[in-house]
C-alpha positions in Angstrom: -42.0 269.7 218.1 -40.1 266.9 219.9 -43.6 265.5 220.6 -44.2 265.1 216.7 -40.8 263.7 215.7 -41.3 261.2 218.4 -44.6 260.0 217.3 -44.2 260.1 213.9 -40.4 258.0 213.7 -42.4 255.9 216.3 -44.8 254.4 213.4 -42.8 254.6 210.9 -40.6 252.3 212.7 -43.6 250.3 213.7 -45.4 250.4 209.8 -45.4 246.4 208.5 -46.2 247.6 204.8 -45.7 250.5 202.1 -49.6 251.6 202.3 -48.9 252.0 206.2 -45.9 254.2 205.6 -47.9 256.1 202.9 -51.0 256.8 205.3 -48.2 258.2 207.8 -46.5 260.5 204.9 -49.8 262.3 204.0 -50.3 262.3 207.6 -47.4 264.2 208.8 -46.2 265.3 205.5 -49.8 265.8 203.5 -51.5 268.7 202.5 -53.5 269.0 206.0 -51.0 266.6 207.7 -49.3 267.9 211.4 -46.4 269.3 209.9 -47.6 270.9 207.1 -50.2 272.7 209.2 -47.2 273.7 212.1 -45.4 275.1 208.1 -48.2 277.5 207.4 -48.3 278.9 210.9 -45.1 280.0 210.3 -46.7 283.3 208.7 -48.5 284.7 212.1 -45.1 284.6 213.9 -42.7 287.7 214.2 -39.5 287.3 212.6 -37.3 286.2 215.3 -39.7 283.3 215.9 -39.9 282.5 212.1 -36.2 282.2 212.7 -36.1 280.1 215.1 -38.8 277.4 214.2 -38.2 277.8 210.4 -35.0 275.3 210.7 -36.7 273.4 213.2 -39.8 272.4 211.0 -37.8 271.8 208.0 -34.9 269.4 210.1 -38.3 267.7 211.5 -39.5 267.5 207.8 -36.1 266.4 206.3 -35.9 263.6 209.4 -39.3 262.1 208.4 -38.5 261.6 205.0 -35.4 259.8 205.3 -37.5 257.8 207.8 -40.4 257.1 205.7 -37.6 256.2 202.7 -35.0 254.0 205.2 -38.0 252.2 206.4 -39.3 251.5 202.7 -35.9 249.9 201.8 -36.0 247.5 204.8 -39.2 246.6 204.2 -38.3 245.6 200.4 -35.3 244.1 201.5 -37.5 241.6 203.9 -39.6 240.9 201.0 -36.5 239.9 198.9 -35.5 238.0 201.5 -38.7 236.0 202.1 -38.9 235.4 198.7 -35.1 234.0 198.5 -36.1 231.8 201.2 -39.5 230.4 199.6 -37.5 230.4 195.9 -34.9 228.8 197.4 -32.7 225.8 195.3 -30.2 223.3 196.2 -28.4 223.2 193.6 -26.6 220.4 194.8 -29.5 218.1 194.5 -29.1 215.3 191.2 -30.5 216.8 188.2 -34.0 216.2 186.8 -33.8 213.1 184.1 -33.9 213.5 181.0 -37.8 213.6 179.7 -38.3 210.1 177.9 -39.8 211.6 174.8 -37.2 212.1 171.8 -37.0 213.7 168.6 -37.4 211.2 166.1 -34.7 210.6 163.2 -36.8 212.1 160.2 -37.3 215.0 162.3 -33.8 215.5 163.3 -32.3 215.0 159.6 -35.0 217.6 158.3 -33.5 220.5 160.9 -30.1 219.4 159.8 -30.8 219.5 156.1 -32.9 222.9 156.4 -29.7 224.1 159.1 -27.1 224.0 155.9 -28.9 225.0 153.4 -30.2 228.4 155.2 -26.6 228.8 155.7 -26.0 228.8 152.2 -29.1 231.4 151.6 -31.9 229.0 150.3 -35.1 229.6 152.0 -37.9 226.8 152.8 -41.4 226.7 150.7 -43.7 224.7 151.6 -47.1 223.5 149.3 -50.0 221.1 150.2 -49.9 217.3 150.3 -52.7 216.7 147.8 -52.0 218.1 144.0 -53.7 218.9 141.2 -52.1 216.7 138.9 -51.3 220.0 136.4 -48.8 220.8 139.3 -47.7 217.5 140.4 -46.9 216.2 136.6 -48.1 218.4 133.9 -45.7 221.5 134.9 -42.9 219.6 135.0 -42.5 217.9 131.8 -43.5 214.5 132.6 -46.0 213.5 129.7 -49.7 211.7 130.2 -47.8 208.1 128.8 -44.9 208.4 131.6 -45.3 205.4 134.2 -45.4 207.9 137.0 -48.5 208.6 136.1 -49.9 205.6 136.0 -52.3 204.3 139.4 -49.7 201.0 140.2 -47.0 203.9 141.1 -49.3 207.1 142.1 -51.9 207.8 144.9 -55.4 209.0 142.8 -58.1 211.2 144.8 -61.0 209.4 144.3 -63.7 211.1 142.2 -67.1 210.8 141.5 -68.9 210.2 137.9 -69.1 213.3 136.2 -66.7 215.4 138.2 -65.1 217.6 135.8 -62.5 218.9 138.6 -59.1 218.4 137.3 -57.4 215.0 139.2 -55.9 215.0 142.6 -53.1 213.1 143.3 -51.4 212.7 147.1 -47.5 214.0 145.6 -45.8 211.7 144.5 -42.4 214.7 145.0 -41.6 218.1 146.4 -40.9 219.5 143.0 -44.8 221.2 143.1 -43.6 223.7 145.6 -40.8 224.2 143.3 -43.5 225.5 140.6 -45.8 227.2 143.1 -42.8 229.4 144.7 -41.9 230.2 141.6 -45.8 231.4 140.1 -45.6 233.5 143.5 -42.4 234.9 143.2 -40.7 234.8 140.3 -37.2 234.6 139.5 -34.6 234.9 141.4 -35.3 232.1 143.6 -33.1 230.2 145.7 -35.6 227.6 148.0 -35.7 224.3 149.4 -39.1 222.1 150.1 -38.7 219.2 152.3 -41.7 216.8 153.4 -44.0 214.1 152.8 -44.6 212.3 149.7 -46.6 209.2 148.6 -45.7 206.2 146.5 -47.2 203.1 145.4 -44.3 201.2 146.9 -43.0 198.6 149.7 -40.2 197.0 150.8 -36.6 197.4 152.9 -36.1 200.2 151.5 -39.5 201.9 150.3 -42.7 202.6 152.0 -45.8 204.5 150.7 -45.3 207.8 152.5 -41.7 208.9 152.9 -39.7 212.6 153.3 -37.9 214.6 150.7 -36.2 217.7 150.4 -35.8 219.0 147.1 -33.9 222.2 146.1 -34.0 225.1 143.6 -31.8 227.8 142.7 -32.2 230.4 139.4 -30.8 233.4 138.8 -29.2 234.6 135.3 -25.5 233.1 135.3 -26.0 229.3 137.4 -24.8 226.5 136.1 -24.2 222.7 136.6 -20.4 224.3 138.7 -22.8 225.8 141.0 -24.8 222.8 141.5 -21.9 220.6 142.1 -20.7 223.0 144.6 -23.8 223.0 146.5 -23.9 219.5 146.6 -20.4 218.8 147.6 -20.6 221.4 150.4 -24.5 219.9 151.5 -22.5 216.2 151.8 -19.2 217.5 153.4 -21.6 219.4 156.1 -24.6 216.6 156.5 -21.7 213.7 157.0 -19.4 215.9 158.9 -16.2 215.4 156.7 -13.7 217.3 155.4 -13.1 216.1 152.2 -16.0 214.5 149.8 -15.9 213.2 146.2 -19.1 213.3 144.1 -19.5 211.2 140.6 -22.2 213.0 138.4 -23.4 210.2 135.9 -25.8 211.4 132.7 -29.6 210.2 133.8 -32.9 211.5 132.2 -35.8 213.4 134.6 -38.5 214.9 132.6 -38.2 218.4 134.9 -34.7 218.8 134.5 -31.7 219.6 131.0 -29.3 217.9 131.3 -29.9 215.7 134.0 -27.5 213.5 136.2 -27.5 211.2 138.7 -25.6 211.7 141.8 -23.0 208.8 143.5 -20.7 209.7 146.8 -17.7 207.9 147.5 -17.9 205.6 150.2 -16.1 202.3 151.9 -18.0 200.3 153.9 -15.5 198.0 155.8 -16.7 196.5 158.8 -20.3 197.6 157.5 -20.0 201.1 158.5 -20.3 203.9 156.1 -17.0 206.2 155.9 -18.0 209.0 153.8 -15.3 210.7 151.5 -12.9 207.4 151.2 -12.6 203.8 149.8 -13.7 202.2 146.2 -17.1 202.3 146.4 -19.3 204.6 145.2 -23.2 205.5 146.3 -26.0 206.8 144.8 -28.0 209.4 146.7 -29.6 211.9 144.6 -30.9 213.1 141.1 -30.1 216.7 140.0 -30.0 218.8 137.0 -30.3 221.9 135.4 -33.9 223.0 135.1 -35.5 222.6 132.1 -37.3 225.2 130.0 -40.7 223.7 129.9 -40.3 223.6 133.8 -39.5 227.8 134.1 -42.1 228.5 131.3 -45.0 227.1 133.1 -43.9 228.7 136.6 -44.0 231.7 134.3 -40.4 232.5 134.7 -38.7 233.4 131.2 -35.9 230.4 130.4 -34.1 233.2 127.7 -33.4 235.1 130.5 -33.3 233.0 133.6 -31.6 228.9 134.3 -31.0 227.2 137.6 -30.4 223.7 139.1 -32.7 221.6 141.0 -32.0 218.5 143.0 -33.9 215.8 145.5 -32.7 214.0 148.1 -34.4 211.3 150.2 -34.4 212.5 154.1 -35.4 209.2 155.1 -32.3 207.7 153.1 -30.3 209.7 154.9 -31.0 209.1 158.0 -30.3 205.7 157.2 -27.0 206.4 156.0 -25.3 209.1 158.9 -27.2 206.9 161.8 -26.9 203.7 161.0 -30.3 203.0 160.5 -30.6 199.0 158.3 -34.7 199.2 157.9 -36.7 202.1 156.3 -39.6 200.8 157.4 -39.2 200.5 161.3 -39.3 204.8 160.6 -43.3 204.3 161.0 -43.9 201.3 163.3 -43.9 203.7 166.2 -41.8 200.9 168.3 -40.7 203.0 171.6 -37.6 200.9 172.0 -36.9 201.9 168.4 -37.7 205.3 169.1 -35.1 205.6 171.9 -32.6 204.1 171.0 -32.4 206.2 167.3 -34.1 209.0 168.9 -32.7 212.6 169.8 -32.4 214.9 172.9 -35.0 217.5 172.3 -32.7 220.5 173.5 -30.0 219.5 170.7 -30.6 221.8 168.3 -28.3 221.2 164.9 -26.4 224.5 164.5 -23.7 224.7 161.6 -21.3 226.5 164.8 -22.2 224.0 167.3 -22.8 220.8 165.2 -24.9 219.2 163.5 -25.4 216.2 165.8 -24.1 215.5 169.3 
């Protein structure tokens, strides 16, 4: 008996690995291992000797399982510990820089814009760059005369003689993800649809391919209150005020009844922007209250349903929060540009941790 504790806490002392310390556990311990076999002889003894070696063999059994289990922790401890070593990190070394890429300013604005209107509950719809011109002019009210439809202000597809396919046109607004959402889902709807859209156009201030984001809300009881709310909480958030004051002046768009133009007051001493004081006043948006034409060929009833729509240039205002004087260093893909307007890709707008840092 002493012979076979000896042996077996021997190896298991000496085992370098888990399969070692299982191949001693069958073994010893096994089926047809040494001290399983010394168990069953237990049955050709008389009973004085069954009393005697009964405790013996089990204390032997007991011992080489808290061996075999003691052993198995130390090695997994050694295996923590070599891995500590190899995973091992001086924390007191400098910091990796900071990776040269950045987020560019269109980018940014478009997380910030689509950061405080999700916290007001409107979702984001997205629709294709190139539009049938049924959804792109046809669906909202803007007749076949209207100058936006003419080719000096709009990008055509080009077709060949004889196609009767209906005209393409490269969007010339977001407003035909405003009609598609609403074909797919019908009224209620409370969306925005930021992204690219083309116009003949170039100078300071224009280029042909720019951003928008253009929002839609309808439900049964909205109104032009609602829309000013929305608006004056989008600015107050966006500019990171507390206080803003909006000037709604009467304009005509063909999608929306009535219709008004939008103006924030501004000062601009110094040539910065302060947002929310001084005389001046800035224009930076349409808006309006949808209008019928608009819900009847989404295929949303206008007895029953009215909402408020608005669009807002992202590029513009990037300009505006950051300072930026020239709309159309946005696509000369200068890196010194780039860095010096750019953003830290980590710095994610939140509307609890801000929008930018």
């Amino acid at each position: 008996m002493e012979d076979l504790r000896q042996k077996y806490l021997a190896a298991i002392a000496a085992a370098e690995s888990e399969a070692a310390l299982e191949e001693i556990r069958v073994e010893a311990l096994g089926k047809k291992g040494e001290v399983a076999l010394k168990m069953r002889e237990l049955g050709k003894m008389t009973p004085e000797e069954r009393k005697v070696m009964g405790p013996k063999l089990n204390a032997l059994k007991d011992e080489i399982n808290a061996a075999l289990a003691a052993r198995k922790e130390a090695l997994a401890d050694a295996a923590l510990e070599e891995r500590l070593k190899a995973e091992w990190l001086d924390v007191t070394l400098p910091a990796r820089p900071r990776p040269a890429g950045t987020i560019h300013p269109v980018s940014q604005v478009t997380e910030e814009v689509t950061t405080i209107f999700a916290d007001m509950g409107f979702a984001v719809a997205e629709g294709p760059q190139i539009e049938t011109d049924w959804h792109n002019f046809d669906a909202l009210n803007i007749p076949p005369h209207h100058p936006a439809r003419q080719e000096f202000d709009t990008f055509y597809m080009h077709r060949d003689a004889g196609d009767e396919r209906p005209p393409h046109v490269l969007r010339t607004h977001t407003s035909p993800v405003q009609i598609r959402a609403m074909l797919e889902h019908g009224a209620p709807i409370r969306i925005i649809a930021p992204g690219r859209v083309y116009r003949s156009d170039y100078d300071q201030t224009h280029t042909p391919m720019f951003h928008q984001v253009e929002g839609l809300a309808i439900g049964k009881d909205i109104s032009m209150a609602n829309l000013k709310w929305t608006l004056e909480e989008f600015c107050r958030a966006f500019f990171e005020v507390d206080e803003v004051e909006l000037r709604f002046r009467a304009s005509h768009f063909p999608f929306t009844e009535p219709s008004a133009e939008v103006d924030l007051r501004c000062s601009w001493e110094g040539g910065r922007l302060k947002v929310g004081e001084g005389d001046d006043w800035m224009e930076i948006l349409g808006s309006g209250m949808v209008h019928p034409k608009v819900l009847e060929a989404a295929g949303v009833d206008p007895k029953e349903w009215q909402g408020f729509a608005f669009g807002i240039g992202i590029d513009r205002l990037a300009m505006l929060k950051y300072g930026i004087p020239d709309l159309r260093a946005f696509f000369d893909s200068d890196l010194r540009w780039l860095k010096h307007y750019g953003f830290a890709a980590l710095d994610i707008p939140t509307m609890r941790g801000g929008l930018s840092r």
